[in-house]
N, C-alpha and C positions, 0 to 999 in steps of 0.2 A: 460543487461548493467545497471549503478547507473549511475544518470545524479544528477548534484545540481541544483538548483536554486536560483540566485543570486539576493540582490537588496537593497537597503532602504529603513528603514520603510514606511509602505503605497504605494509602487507599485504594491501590489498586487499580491504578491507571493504565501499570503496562498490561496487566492482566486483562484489563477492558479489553485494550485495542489486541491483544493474542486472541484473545473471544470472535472477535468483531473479524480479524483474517484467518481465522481457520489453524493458529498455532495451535490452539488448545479447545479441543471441545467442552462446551458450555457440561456442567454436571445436574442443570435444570432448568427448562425451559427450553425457545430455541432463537434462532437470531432472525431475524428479517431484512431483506433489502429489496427498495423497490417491488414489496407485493408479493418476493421469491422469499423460500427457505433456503439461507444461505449456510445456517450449522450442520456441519458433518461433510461440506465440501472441501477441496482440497484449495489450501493456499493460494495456489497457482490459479484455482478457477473461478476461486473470489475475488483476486487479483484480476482477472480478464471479465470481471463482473462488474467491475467499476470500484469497489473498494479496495483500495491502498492505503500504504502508510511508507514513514519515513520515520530515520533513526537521530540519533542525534548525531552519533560518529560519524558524518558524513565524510569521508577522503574520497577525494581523486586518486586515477590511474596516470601515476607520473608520466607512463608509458605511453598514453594516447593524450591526441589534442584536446582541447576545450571542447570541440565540437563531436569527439565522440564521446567524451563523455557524460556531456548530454544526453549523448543516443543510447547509453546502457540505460538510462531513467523510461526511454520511450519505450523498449523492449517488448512490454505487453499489452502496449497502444498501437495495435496494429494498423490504425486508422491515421497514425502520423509516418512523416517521413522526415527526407533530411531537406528537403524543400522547407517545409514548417519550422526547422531550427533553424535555418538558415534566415527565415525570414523574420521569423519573432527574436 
């Protein structure tokens, strides 16, 4: 599922979502996903956990076509390929 995160400035939204991917460890309590303890893992491996996120400065790679740069976004979805871009 895509969930938003709502607020004004300074409540601390980006701070949620650093929590929630491993930028910043929590300084009380801890974070949960899916039933695991996902605080104190590494970005990377919460990322291959099913939680992501996305930026707002989104650019492309002038340098590659549309269709790879798609394929940087699948990187850590090892379960897609370029069949699946190609087709959706």
């Amino acid at each position: 599922t895509v969930h938003g995160l709502i607020g004004p400035n300074g409540s601390g939204k980006s701070t949620m979502m650093n929590v929630l991917t491993g930028i910043y460890k929590p300084t009380d309590g801890v974070v949960e996903f899916a039933g695991k303890l996902i605080s104190g893992m590494t970005p990377s491996a919460i990322a291959l956990g099913g939680v992501a996120r996305t930026f707002q400065n989104v650019q492309l790679f002038g340098e590659m076509t549309a269709i790879e740069n798609v394929l940087v976004g699948l990187h850590s979805t090892f379960r897609s390929h370029v069949g699946d871009v190609m087709l959706h």
